[in-house]
C-alpha positions as CSV (number, residue, x, y, z in Angstrom):
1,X,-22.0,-11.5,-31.5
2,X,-19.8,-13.2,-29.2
3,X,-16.0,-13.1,-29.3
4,X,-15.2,-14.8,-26.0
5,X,-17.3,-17.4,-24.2
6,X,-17.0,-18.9,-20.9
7,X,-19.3,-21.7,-20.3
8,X,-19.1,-23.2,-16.6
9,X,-15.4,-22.6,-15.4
10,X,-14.2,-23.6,-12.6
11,X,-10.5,-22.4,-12.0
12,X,-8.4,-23.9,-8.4
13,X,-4.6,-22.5,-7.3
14,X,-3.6,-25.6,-5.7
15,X,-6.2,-26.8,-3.5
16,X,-8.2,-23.6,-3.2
17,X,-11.0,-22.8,-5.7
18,X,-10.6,-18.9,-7.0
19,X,-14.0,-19.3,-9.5
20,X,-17.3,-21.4,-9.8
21,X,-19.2,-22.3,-12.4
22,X,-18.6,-18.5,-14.1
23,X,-20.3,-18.9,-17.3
24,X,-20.4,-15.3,-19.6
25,X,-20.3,-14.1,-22.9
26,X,-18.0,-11.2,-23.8
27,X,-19.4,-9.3,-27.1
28,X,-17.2,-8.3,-30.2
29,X,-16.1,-4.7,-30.2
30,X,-17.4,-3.8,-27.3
31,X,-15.8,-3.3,-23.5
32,X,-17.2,-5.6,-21.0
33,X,-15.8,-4.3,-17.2
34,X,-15.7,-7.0,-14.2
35,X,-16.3,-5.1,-10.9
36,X,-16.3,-6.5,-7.3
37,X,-14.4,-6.0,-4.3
38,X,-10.6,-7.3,-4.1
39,X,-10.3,-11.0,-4.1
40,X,-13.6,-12.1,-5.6
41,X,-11.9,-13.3,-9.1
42,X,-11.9,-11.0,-11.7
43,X,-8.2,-10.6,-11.9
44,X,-8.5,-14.1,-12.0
45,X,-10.5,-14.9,-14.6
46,X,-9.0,-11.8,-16.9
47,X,-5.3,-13.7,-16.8
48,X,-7.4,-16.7,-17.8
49,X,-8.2,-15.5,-21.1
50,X,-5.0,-15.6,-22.6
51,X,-3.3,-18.3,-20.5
52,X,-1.2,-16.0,-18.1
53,X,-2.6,-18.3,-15.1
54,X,-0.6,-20.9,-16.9
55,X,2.5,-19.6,-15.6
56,X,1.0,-20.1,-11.7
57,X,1.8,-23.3,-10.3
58,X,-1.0,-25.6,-9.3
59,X,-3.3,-23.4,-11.4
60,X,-6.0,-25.8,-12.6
61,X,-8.7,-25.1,-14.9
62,X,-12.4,-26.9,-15.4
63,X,-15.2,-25.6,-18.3
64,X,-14.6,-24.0,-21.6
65,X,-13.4,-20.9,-22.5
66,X,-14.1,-20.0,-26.4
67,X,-12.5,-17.2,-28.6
68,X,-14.2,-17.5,-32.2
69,X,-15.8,-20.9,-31.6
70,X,-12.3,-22.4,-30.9
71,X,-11.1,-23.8,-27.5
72,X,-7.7,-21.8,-26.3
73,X,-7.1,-24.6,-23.7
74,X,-7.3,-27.3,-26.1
75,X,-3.7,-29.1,-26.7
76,X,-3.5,-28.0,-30.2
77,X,-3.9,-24.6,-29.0
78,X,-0.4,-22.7,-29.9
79,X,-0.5,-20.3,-26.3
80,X,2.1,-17.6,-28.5
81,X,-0.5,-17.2,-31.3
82,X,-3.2,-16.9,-28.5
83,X,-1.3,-14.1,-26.5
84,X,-0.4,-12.4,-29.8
85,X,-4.1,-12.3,-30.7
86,X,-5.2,-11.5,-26.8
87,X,-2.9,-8.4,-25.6
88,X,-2.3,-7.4,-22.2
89,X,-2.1,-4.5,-20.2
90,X,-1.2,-4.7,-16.5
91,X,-2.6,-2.4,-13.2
92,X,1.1,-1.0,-13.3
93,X,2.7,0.5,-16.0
94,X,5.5,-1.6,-17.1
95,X,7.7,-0.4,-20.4
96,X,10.4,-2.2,-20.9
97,X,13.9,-0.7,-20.0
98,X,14.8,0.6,-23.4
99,X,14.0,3.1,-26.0
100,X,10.0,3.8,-26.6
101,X,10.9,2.3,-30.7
102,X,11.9,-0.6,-29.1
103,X,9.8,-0.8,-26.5
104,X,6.9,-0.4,-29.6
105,X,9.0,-2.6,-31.7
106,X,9.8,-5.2,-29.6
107,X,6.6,-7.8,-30.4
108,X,6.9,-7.4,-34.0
109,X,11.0,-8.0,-33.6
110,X,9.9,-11.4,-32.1
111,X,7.1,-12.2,-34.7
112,X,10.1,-11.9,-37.1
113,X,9.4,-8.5,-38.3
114,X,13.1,-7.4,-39.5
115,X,12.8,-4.6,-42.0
116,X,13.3,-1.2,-40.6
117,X,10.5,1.0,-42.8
118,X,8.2,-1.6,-41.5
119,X,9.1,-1.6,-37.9
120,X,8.8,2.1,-38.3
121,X,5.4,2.4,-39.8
122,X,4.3,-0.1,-37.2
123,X,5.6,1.7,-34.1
124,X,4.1,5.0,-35.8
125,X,0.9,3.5,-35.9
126,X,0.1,1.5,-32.6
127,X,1.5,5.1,-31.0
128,X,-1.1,7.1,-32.6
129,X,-3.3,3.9,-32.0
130,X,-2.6,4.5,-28.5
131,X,-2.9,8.6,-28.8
132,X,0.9,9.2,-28.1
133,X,2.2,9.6,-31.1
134,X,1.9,13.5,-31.1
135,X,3.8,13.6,-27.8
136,X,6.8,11.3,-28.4
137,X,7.4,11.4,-32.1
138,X,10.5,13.8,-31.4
139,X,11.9,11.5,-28.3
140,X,11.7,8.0,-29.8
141,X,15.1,7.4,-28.5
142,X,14.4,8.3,-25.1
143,X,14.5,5.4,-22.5
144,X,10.5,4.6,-21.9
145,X,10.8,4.7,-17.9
146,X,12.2,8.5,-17.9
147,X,8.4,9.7,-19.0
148,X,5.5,9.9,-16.9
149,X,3.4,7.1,-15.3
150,X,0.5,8.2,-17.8
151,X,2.5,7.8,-20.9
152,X,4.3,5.1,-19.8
153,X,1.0,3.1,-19.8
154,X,-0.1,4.4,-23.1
155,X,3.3,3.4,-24.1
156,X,2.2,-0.2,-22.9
157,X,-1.1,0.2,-24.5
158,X,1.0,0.9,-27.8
159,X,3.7,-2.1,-27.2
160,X,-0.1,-4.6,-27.2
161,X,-1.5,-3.2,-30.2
162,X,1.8,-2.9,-32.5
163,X,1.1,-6.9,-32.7
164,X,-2.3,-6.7,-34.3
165,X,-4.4,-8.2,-31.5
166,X,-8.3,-8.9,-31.5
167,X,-8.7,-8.6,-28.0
168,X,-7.5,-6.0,-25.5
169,X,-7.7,-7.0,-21.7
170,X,-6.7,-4.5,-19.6
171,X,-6.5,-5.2,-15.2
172,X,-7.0,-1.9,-13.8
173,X,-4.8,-0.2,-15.8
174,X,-5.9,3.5,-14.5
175,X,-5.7,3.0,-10.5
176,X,-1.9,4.1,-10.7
177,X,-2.8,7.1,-12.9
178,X,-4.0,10.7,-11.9
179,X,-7.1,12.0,-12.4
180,X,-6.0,13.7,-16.0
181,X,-4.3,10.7,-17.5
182,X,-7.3,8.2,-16.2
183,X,-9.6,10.5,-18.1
184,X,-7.1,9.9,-21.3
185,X,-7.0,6.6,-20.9
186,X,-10.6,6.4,-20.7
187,X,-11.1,8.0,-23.8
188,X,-8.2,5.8,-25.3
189,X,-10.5,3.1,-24.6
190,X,-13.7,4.5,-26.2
191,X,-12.1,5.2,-28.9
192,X,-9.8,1.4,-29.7
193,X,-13.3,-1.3,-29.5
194,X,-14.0,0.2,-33.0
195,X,-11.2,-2.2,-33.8
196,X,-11.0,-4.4,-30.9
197,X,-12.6,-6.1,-28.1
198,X,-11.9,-5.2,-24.6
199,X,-12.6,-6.7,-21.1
200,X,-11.4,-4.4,-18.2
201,X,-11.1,-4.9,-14.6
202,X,-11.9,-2.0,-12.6
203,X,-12.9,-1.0,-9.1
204,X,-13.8,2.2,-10.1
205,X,-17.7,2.1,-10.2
206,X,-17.7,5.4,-12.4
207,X,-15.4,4.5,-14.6
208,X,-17.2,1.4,-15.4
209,X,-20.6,3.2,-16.1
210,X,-18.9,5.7,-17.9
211,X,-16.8,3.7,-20.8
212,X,-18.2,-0.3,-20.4
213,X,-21.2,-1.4,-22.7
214,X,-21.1,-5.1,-20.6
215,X,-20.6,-5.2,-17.0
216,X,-20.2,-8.5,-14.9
217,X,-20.0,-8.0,-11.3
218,X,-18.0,-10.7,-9.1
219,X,-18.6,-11.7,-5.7
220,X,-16.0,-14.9,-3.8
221,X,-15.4,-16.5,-7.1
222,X,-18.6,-16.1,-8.7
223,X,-20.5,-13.8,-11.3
224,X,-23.5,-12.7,-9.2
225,X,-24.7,-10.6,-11.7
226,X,-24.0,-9.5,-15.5
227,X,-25.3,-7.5,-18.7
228,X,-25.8,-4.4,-20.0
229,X,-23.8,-1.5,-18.2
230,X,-26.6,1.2,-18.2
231,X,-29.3,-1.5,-17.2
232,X,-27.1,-2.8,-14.5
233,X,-26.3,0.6,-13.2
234,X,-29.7,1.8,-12.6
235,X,-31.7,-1.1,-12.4
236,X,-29.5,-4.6,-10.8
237,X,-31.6,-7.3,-10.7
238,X,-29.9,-8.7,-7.6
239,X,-29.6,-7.1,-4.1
240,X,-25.7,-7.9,-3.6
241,X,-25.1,-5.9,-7.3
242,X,-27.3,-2.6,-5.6
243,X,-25.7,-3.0,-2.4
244,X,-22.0,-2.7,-4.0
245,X,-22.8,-0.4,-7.0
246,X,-24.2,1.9,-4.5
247,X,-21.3,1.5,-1.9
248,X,-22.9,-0.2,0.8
249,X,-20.1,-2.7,0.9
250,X,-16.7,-3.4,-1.0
C-alpha cells in the first residue's frame, strides 16, 4: 500500500528544470532510499514532500504528489499540518541551541502542548523512540550542541518524532557521522518503519542495500530506475543503474 505518490512532476527553480516527469510510489512502513550522484534531484524531490521547496524562490512545481489519496499542494492544503505529519531530518545535525527537553519539547510547545507531565512523557518517549534515552536521561538540562555529532542527530531524530509524524524523510542524515554512529543510526532506522514511513537520500550504495526495502535511483532530474532494493542491487534492469551501483561512475 502506498503512502506517498508522485505521478508525473515536474519541479523548475526559476527557469531551470531540477526534475522530469518523476512519477513513483513510496510504500507504507517501509524505507524507500533515492541514490544517484550529486545534483541529479533527489535532495530535490525529498524537500518536495513536505513543501520545504516552498521556501525557495522561483520554485515551481508541475504533477501531483499524493500522501493518503490527498493532494498536499492543493490550496486547502494547511502546509503546518503537512510538516507536522511529514518530519524532517537534515544531512547536518542541527539541535537547536537549548536544553535536549526543549529541544524534544519544542514541536509539541508549538502544537500547544502546555502541561508539564505531558511534555515529559513525550520527550521520554520520542528519546527512547530515537534510542537515546538511556544515554541522556541524567543530562536533560544539558545544552544539545555540547554532545556529540551522533547524538546530536539522534537528538534531531527525537525532536521529529515527539510530534507524532507518519512520515520520516531523512537527506543523508549519516554522511556527517562516524562509522560507529552511522551503524546506530542505521539500526535506528530499521527499527522506526514499524511505525513510520521513511524515504532517505543517501549516497552510500551499502547503506542503501543494507537498510532500504525501495530504492529509486536518479540520474539529471530523472528516476532512471526504481523497485525493490535487493532486486535492484543484484539484478538493474537498466545499464546506467549497473554502471553506478557498481561504481563505474558517480
Amino acid at each position: 500500500m502506498s503512502k506517498i505518490s508522485i505521478k508525473d512532476m515536474d519541479l523548475w527553480y526559476g527557469d531551470f528544470q531540477a526534475l522530469h516527469g518523476v512519477s513513483l510510489e513510496i510504500p507504507k512502513n517501509q524505507i524507500t532510499a533515492f541514490i544517484g550522484p550529486s545534483g541529479c534531484g533527489k535532495s530535490t524531490l525529498i524537500k518536495s514532500l513536505n513543501r520545504m521547496n516552498d521556501l525557495v524562490e522561483g520554485c515551481r512545481i508541475e504533477g501531483d504528489i499524493m500522501l493518503d489519496g490527498k493532494d498536499i499542494y492543493k490550496s486547502t492544503m494547511n502546509v503546518n499540518s503537512l510538516r507536522k505529519n511529514v518530519g524532517m531530518v537534515f544531512q547536518q545535525p542541527n539541535p537547536f541551541p537549548m536544553s535536549i527537553y526543549n529541544n524534544i519539547a519544542y514541536g509539541p510547545r508549538t502544537h500547544g502542548i502546555t502541561d508539564k507531565k505531558q511534555l515529559d512523557e513525550i520527550v521520554e518517549k520520542s528519546l527512547r523512540g530515537a534510542a537515546i534515552w538511556e544515554e541522556v536521561k541524567d543530562d536533560l538540562n544539558k545544552n544539545a550542541l555540547s554532545i556529540s555529532g551522533g547524538q546530536q542527530q539522534r537528538i534531531c531524530i527525537a525532536r521529529a518524532l515527539a510530534v507524532q509524524p507518519e512520515v520520516l524523510l531523512m537527506d543523508e542524515p549519516t554522511s556527517a557521522l562516524d562509522p560507529i554512529s552511522t551503524a546506530k543510526i542505521e539500526e535506528l532506522v530499521t527499527e522506526l518503519k514499524e511505525k513510520y514511513t521513511i524515504v532517505m537520500v543517501t549516497h552510500n550504495m551499502q547503506q542503501a542495500s543494507r537498510v532500504s526495502d525501495q530504492t529509486a535511483f536518479f540520474f539529471n532530474g530523472r528516476i532512471i530506475e526504481s523497485g525493490d532494493t535487493r532486486d535492484m542491487f543484484t539484478n538493474p534492469t537498466k545499464k546506467q543503474t549497473e554502471d553506478y551501483i557498481s561504481g563505474r561512475f558517480g
